[in-house]
C-alpha positions as CSV (number, residue, x, y, z in Angstrom):
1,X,0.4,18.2,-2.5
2,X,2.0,20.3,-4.8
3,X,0.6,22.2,-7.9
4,X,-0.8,20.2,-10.9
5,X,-2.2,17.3,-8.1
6,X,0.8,15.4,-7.9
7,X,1.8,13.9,-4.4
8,X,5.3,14.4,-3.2
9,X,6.6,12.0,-0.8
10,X,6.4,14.3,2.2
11,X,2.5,14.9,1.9
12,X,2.2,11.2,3.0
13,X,4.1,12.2,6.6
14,X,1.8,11.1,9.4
15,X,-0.9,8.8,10.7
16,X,-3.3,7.2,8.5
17,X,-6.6,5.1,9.5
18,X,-6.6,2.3,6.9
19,X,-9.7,0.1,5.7
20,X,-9.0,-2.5,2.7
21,X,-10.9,-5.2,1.6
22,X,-9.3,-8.7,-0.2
23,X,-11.3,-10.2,-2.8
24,X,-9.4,-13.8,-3.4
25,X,-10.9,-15.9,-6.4
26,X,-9.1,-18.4,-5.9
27,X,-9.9,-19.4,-2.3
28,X,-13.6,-18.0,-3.1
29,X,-12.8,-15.9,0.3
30,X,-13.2,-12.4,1.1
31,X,-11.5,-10.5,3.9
32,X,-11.0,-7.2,5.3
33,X,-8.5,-5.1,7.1
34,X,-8.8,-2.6,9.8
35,X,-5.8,-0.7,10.9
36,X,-3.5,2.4,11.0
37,X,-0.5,3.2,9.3
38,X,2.3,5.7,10.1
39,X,4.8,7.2,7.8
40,X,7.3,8.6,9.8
41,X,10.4,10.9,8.9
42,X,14.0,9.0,9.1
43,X,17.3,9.8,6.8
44,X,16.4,8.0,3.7
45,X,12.5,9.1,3.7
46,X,9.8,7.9,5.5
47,X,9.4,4.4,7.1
48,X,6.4,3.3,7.1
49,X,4.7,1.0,9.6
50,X,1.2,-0.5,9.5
51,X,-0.9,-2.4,12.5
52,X,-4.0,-3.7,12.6
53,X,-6.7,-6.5,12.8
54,X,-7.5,-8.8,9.5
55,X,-10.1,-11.2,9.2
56,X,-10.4,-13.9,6.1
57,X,-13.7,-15.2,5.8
58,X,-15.2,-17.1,9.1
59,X,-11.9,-17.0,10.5
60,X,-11.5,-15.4,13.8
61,X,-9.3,-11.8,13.2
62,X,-5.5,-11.9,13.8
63,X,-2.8,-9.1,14.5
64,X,-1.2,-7.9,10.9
65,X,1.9,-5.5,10.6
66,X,4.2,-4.2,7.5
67,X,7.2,-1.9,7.2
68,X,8.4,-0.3,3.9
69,X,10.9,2.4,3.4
70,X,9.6,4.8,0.9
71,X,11.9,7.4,-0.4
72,X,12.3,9.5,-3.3
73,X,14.6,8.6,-6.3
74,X,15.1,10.6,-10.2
75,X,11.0,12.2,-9.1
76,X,9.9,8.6,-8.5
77,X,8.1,7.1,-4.8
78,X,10.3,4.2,-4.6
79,X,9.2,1.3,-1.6
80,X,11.3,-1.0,-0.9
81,X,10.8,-3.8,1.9
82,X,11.8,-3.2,5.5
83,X,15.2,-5.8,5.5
84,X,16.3,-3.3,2.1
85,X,14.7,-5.5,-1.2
86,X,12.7,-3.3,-3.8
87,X,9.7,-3.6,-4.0
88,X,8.4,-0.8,-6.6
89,X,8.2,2.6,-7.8
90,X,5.7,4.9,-9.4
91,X,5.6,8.0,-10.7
92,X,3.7,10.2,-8.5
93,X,1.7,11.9,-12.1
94,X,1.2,8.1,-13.2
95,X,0.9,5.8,-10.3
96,X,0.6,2.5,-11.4
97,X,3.5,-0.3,-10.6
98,X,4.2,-3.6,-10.5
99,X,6.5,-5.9,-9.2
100,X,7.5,-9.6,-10.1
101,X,8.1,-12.1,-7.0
102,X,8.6,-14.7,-9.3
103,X,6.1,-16.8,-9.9
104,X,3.6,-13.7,-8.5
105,X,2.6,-11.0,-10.5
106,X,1.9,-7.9,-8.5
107,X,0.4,-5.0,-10.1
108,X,-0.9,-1.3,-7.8
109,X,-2.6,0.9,-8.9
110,X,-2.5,4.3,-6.6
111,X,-5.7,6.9,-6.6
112,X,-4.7,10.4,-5.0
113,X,-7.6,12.4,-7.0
114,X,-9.9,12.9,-3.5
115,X,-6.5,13.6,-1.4
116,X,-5.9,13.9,1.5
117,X,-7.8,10.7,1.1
118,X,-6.1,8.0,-1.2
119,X,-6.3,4.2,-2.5
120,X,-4.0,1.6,-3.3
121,X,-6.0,-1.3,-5.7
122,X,-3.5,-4.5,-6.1
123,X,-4.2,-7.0,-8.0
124,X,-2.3,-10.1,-7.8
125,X,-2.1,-13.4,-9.8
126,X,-0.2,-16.0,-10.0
127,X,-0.3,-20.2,-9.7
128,X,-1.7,-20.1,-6.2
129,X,-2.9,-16.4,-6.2
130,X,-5.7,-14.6,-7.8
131,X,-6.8,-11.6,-5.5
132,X,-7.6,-8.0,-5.6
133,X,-6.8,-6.1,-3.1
134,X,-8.5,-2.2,-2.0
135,X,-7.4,-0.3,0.3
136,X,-8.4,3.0,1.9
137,X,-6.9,5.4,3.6
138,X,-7.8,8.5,5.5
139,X,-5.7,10.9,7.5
140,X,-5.8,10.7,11.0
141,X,-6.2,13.8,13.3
């Protein structure tokens, strides 16, 4: 982490142990993941892959993996999606995004005040979504 607290894509390089918890209103459900998630270094910035078990309410917990790309563009974090689609950006000094997936509004909000320990809070709505999602992590090793 650099001087003045901002995060710089290459503090995130590594393995991370990940909790998060889903608060959907509109399925009156709450679930939870457990996993880990590597950044790793490759040309464009770090991919970043994350495995683990979720569970949604009563039902029984089932494998769940993502891959980003995040890189660094104009002093932004940019993520984009694994196949090459944005996704979003934030300022590292202001992290807060959102992204439109049209009819879903997606909005993050990053927290890297306890670093090396961070959180990602997204909060989601749209027609057939209205959750809030928290999520954890803590660096491995």
């Amino acid at each position: 982490m650099q001087r003045g607290g901002a995060v710089r894509l290459e503090d995130f390089a590594g393995r991370w142990r990940i909790g998060r918890r889903i608060d959907d209103r509109l399925g009156a459900v709450t679930g939870r993941f457990e996993g880990v998630a590597e950044f790793r270094p490759v040309p464009q910035g770090l991919a970043y892959r994350e495995e683990g078990r979720m569970w949604l309410g009563a039902a029984p917990g089932v494998l769940a993996v993502r891959d980003y790309l995040w890189r660094e563009e104009g002093g932004r974090i940019v993520i984009d999606h694994a196949d090459g689609r944005p996704f979003h950006a934030f300022d590292p000094a202001e992290p807060e995004a959102r992204h439109w997936c049209d009819p879903d509004d997606y909005r993050v909000r990053y927290d890297f005040s306890r670093w090396p320990e961070w959180r990602a809070e997204w909060t989601v709505r749209g027609p057939r979504k209205d959750y809030t999602m928290r999520s954890s992590y803590r660096r491995e090793g």
